[in-house]
C-alpha positions in Angstrom: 8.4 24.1 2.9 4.7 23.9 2.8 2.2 21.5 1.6 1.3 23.9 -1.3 5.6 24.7 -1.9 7.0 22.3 -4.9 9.8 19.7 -4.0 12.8 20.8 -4.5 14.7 17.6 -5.8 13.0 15.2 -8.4 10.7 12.5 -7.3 11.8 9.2 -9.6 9.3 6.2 -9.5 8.5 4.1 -12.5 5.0 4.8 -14.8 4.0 2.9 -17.3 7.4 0.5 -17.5 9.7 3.5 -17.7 11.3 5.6 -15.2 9.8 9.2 -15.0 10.9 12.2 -13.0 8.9 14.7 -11.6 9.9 18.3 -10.3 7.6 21.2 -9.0 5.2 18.9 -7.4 3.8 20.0 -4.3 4.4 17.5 -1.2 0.9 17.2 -0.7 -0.7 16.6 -4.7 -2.1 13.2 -4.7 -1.7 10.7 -7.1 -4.8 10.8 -8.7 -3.9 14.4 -9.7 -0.6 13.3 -11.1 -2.3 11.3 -13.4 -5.3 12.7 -14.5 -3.7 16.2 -15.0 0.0 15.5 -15.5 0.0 12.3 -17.3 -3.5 12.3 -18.8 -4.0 8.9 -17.6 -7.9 9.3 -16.9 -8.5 5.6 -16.8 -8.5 5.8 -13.1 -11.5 7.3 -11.4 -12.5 9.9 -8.6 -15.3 9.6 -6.3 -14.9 10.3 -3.0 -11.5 11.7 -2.8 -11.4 10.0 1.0 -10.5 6.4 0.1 -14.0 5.0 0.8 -15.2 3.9 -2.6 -12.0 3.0 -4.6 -13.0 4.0 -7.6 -9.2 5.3 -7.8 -7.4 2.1 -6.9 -4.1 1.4 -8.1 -0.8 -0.8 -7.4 1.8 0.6 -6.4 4.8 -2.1 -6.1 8.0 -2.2 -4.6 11.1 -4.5 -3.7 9.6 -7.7 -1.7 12.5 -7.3 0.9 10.8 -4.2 1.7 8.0 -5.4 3.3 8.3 -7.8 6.7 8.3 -11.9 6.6 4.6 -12.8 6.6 3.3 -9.5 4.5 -0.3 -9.8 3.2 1.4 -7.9 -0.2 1.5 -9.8 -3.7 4.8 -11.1 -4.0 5.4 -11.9 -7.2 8.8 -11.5 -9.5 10.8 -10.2 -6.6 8.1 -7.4 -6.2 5.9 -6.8 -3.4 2.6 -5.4 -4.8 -0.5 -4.1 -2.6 -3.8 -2.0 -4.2 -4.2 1.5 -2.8 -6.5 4.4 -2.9 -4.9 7.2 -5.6 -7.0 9.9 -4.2 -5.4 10.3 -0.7 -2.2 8.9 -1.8 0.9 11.9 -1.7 3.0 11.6 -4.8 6.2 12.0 -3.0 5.5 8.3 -1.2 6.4 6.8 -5.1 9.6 7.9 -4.9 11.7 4.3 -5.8 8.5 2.8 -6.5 6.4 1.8 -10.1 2.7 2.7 -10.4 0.4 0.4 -12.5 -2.8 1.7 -13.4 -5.8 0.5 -15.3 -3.8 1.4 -18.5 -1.5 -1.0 -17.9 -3.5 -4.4 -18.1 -4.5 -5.1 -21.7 -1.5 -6.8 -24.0 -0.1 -4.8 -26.4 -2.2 -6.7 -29.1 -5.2 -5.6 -26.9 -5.4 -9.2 -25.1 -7.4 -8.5 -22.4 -6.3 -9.1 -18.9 -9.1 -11.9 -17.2 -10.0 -9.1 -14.8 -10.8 -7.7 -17.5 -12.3 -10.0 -19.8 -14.5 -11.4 -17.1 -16.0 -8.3 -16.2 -16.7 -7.7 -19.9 -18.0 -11.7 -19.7 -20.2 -11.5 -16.8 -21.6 -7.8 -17.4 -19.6 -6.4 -14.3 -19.9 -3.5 -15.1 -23.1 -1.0 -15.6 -22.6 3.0 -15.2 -18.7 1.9 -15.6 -17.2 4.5 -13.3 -16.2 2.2 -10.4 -15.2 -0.5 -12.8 -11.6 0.5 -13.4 -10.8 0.6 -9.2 -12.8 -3.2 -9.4 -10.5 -4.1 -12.0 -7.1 -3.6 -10.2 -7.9 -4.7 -7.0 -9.0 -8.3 -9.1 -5.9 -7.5 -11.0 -4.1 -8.3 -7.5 -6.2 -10.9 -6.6 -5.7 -12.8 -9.9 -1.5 -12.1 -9.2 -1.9 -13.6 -6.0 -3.7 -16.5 -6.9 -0.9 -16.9 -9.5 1.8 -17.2 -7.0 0.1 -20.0 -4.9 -0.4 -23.3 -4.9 -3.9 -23.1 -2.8 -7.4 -23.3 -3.9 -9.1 -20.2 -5.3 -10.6 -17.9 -3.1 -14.5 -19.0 -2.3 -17.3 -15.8 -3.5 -16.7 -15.2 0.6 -13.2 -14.2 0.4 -13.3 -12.3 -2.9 -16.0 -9.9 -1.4 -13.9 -9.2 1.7 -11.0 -8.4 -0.7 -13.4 -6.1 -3.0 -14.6 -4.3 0.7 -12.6 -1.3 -0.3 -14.4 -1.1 -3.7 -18.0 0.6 -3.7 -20.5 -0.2 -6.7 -23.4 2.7 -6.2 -24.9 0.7 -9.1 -25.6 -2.6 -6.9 -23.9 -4.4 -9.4 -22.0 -6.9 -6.7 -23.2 -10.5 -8.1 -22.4 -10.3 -11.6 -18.8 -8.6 -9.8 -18.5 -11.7 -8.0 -19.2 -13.8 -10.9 -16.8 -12.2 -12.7 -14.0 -12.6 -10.1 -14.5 -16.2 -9.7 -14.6 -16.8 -13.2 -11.0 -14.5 -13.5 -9.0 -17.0 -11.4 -9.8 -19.9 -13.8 -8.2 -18.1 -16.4 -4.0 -18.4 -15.6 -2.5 -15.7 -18.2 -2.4 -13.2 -19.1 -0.9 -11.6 -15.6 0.4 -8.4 -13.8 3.1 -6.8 -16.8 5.9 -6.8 -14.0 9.0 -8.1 -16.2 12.1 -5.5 -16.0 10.6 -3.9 -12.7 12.5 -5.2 -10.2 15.6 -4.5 -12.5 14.5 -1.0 -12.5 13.5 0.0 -8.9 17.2 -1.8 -8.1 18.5 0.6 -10.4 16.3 3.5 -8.6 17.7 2.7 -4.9 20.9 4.5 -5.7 19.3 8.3 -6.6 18.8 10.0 -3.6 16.4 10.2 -1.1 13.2 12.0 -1.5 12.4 15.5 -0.2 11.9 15.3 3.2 11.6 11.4 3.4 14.6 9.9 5.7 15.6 6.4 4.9 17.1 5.7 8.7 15.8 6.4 12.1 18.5 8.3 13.1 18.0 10.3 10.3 14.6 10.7 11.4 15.2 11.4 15.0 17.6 13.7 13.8 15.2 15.4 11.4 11.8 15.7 13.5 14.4 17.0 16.5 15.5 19.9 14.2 11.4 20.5 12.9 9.1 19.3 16.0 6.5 21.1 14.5 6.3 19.4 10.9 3.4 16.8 10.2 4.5 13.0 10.5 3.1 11.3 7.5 2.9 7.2 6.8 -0.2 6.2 5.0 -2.4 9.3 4.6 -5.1 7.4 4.8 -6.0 9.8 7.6 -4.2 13.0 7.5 -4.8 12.5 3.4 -8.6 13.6 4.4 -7.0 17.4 6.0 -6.2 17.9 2.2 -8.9 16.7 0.1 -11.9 17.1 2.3 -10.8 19.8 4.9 -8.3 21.6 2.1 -5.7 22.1 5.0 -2.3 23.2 4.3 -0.1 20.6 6.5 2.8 22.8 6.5 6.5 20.8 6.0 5.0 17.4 6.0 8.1 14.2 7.0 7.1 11.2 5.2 7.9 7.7 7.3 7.5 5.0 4.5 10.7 4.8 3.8 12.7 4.4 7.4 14.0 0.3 7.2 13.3 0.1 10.7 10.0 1.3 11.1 8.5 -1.6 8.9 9.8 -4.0 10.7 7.8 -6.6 12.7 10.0 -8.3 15.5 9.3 -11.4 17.6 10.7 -12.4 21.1 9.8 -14.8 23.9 8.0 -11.3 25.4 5.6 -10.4 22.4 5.5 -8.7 18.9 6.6 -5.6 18.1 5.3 -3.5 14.9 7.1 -0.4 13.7 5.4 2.7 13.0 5.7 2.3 9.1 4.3 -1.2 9.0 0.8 -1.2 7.0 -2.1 -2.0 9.0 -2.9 -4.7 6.6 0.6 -6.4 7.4 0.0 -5.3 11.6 -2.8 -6.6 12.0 -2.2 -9.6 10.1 0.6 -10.3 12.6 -1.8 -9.9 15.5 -4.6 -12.3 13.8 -2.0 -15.6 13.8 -0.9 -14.8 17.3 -4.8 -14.2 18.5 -7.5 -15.4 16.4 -10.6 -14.1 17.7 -9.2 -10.5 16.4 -10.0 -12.2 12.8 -13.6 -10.3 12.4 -12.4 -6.9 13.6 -9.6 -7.3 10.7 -12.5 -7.9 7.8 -14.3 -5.0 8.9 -11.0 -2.8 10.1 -11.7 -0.4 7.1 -11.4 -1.5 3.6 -7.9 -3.7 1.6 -6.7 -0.4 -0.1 -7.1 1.8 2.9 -5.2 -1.1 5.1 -2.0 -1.6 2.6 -1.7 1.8 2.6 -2.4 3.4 6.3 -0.5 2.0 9.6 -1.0 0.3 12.7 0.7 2.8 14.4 -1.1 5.8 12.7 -4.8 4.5 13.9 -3.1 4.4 17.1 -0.9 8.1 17.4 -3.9 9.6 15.6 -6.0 9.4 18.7 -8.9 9.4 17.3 -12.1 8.3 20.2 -13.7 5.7 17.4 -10.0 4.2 16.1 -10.6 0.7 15.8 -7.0 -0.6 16.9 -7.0 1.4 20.3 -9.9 -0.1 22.1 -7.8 -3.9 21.1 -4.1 -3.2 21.7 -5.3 -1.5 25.5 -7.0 -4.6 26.0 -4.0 -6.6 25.0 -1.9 -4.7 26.8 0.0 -2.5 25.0 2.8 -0.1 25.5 4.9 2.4 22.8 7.9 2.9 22.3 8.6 7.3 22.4 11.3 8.7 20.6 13.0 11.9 20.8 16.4 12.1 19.6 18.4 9.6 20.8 16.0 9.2 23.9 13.5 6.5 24.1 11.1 5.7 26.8 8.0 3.2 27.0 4.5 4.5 28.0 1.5 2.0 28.0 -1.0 2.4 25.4 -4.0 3.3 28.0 -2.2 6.4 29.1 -1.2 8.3 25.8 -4.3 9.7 25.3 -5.1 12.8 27.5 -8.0 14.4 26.2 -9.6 14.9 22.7 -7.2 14.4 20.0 -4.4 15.7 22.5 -1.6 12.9 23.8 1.2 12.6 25.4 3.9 13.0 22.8 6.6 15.9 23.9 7.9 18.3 20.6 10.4 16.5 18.8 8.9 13.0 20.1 7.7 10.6 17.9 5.8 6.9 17.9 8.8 5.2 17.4 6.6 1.1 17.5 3.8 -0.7 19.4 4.8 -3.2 21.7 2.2 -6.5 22.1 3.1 -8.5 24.7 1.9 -12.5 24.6 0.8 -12.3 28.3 -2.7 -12.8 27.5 -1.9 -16.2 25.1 -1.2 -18.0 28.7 -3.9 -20.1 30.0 -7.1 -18.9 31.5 -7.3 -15.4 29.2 -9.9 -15.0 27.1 -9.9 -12.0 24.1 -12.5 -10.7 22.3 -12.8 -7.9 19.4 -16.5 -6.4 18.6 -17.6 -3.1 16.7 -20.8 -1.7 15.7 -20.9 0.3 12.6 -24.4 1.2 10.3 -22.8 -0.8 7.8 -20.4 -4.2 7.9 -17.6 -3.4 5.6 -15.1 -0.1 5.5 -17.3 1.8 7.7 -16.1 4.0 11.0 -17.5 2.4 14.4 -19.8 3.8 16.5 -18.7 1.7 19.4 -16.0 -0.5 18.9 -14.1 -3.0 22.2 -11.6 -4.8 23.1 -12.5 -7.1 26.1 -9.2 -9.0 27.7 -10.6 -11.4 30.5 -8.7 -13.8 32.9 -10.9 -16.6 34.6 -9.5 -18.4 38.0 -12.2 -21.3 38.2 -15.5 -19.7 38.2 -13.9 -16.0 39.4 -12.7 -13.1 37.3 -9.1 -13.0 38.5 -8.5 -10.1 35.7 -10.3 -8.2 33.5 -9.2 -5.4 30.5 -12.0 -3.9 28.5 -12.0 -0.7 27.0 -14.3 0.9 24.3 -14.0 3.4 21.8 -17.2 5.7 20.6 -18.1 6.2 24.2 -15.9 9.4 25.2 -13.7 11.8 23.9 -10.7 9.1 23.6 -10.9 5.6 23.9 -10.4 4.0 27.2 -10.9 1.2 30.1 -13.6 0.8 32.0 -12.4 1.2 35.3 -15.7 1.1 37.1 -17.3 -2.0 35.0 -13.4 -3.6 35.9 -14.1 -3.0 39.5 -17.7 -4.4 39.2 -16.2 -7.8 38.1 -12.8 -8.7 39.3 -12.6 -11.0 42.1 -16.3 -11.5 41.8 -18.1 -14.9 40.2 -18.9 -14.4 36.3 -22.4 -15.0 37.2 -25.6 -13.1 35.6 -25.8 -11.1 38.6 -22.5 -9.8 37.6 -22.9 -9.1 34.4 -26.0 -7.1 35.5 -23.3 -5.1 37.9 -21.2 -4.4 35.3 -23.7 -3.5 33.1 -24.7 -0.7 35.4 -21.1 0.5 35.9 -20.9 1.2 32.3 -22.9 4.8 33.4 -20.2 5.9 36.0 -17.6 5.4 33.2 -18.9 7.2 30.2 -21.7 9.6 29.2 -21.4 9.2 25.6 -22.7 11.8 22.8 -25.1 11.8 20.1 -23.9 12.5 17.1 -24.4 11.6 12.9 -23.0 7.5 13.8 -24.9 7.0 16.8 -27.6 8.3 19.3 -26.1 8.0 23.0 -29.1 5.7 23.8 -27.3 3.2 21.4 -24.0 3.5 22.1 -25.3 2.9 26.3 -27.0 0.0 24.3 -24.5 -1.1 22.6 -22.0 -1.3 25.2 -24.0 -3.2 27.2 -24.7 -5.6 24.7 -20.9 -6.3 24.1 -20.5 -6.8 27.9 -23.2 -9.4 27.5 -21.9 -10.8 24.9 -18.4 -11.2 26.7 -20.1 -13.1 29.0 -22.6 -15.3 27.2 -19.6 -16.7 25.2 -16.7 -16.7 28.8 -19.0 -17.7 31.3 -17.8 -21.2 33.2 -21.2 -22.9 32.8 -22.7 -23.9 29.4 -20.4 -20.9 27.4 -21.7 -20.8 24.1 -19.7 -20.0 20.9 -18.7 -16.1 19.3 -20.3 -18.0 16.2 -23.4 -18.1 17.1 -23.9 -14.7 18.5 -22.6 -13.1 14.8 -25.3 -11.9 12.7 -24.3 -13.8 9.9 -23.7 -17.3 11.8 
């Protein structure tokens, strides 16, 4: 089967508070098509068709035992409930799911949700054609709010959770306005009664088309087609369609494997299944090491991060991947699968050249494993990208710096970049500069001058290579303006916005 072939067995998901079953749609039609052409649901909005605006957002929600403990999902009437871009969204990943779209909010005696209502209030919105993706992603945020017992979000918050949403009409205070005024208003919320009821009800019709539920079933499955396209979030390979209009052949969609969304603790460190959303990931990372906090504001936008996978940023190899340049730092290794074979392979040396890694046909990212080495005294970790704009944006250098002092002596040192080569990597010769030496200036200035014998980086739209040989260099100082042993001073007050 290919991306343009129609699925052969029904895809079931629930619309609009009643199941609906679709046949004949091809593997790779989005969502947004389903319902601007199939449903004639042309509430919801497309602008970019690449996830970057959100004019398309929706919720898709699911069974809260779905999701792992400590999921940044709403969970709410048994549900767990995340906003996502429509555009780049395949409509076989619905399959046991329900959809709520902007169509969905208003009472049926045309009570407004307060998303709603405060937009309308606080004249949100001006051309209107981003206001519908504003609306559901408040939509969430008022849900959320609902099912806590904390104080409202500040104006701070709310903006990072509207990042994935793009007004062209520089309508963002009155937005604002309207989102803090939403939370004071308790009800009318998300119309979820009767859903968890009915996605029970849906987990007994089979599987969807190409979609295994186990990893054996998997392993089995990618064995028999090594040459079929992995697919978890699309937030990535959902661009090959709607930008690049590539035909991904047989696609095998991972959302739905139990064990690949799970996120497992030991005494050794974390380890985060293929099919666990970035959002939830990263999340996991952020309690365990602060300082990675920033680099999860800026790590794309909310809808792209419930939707896409830690994993994913990291198998897709790209050289600017935000993840890469962090979990080599922190040491990480994956788990390989092939079959019933497994092996381990450290993060750092899955990449081989551009785009091309280390996986064998047949093999698949099974998880990432973090381990909790550098939580032991004496390491210090650090997270920095440079992008032309602050939120959702793709770096044009990005880091992740892992450094051990022993008194006033590097004893250990793990920094690698992205945006400098044609796949992210250490810095061997700026490592060398530094270990076992003091973490003086002069130091610095060595290691700032190693940076040349490890990359010769390119010029391209993001980024002259002037200012990515800047850049670098400017993170390295960083590192050491805020680590060194005399006088340190804070990551606070070297942040433009301190």
């Amino acid at each position: 089967m290919t991306a343009e072939t129609s699925n052969s067995a029904p895809l079931r998901f629930v619309f609009r508070g009643q199941p609906v079953s679709v046949t004949g749609a091809p593997a790779t039609r989005s969502v947004l098509q389903w319902l601007r052409e199939d449903a004639q649901a042309c509430g919801t909005k497309e602008g970019c068709a690449e996830g970057d605006c959100g004019a398309c957002t929706v919720l898709v929600a699911e069974l809260a035992e779905s999701v792992p403990a400590g999921s940044r999902a709403i969970l709410s009437e048994g549900l767990a409930i995340r906003p996502v871009n429509a555009c780049i969204r395949f409509l076989p990943t619905l399959h046991g799911k329900a959809l709520l779209t902007v169509e969905d909010l208003a009472q049926p005696d045309g009570t407004l949700h307060p998303a709603q209502q405060a937009m309308l209030d606080h004249h949100g919105s001006q051309c209107g054609f981003c206001t519908p993706g504003f609306v559901m992603t408040l939509s969430a945020e008022h849900e959320r709010q609902a099912c806590t017992s904390g104080p409202c979000p500040g104006r701070a918050e709310l903006a990072d959770a509207l990042s994935g949403n793009l007004c062209r009409c520089t309508g963002y205070r009155p937005i604002l306005d309207a989102a803090q005024a939403m939370l004071q208003q308790p009800a009318p919320r998300l119309p979820l009664a009767g859903l968890r009821e009915q996605l029970l009800a849906l987990q007994a019709t089979p599987a969807a088309p190409h979609s295994p539920r186990t990893l054996a079933e998997l392993a089995t499955l990618r064995a028999d087609k090594p040459a079929a396209r992995l697919v978890a979030g699309a937030t990535d390979v959902g661009l090959w369609v709607t930008k690049q209009m590539r035909d991904l052949g047989e696609p095998i969609f991972l959302g739905d494997v139990a064990e690949l969304r799970r996120i497992d603790e030991d005494a050794e460190g974390l380890r985060i299944g293929a099919a666990v959303t970035l959002e939830d990931g990263w999340a996991a990372l952020v309690v365990r090491w602060p300082a990675l906090s920033e680099m999860f504001r800026r790590f794309a936008g909310p809808p792209v991060r419930h939707a896409g996978t830690l994993v994913g940023n990291l198998a897709n190899g790209s050289p600017i991947g935000d993840a890469p340049p962090v979990l080599i730092a922190l040491g990480a290794t994956l788990r390989l699968r092939r079959g019933e074979a497994t092996r381990e392979l450290p993060l750092q040396a899955f990449y081989l050249d551009y785009m091309k890694n280390q996986l064998q046909p047949g093999e698949f990212v099974e998880s990432v494993q973090v381990p909790f080495a550098t939580l032991q005294p004496g390491w210090q970790v650090q997270a920095h990208k440079l992008s032309k704009r602050f939120d959702c944006d793709i770096s044009a250098v990005s880091a992740g710096f892992a450094l051990r002092l022993d008194g006033d002596t590097v004893a250990e040192a793990r920094l690698a970049f992205g945006g400098m080569a044609a796949t992210v990597r250490r810095a061997a010769a700026v490592e060398a500069a530094i270990v076992g030496q003091p973490w003086t200036e002069a130091t610095l200035r060595a290691a700032q001058a190693a940076l040349a014998a490890d990359f010769t980086p390119l010029t391209d739209l993001r980024a002259s290579a002037d200012y990515r040989r800047l850049g670098a260099a400017g993170l390295l100082e960083r590192l050491w303006l805020s680590t060194r042993p005399a006088d340190p001073v804070s990551l606070a007050q070297l942040r433009v916005w301190a």
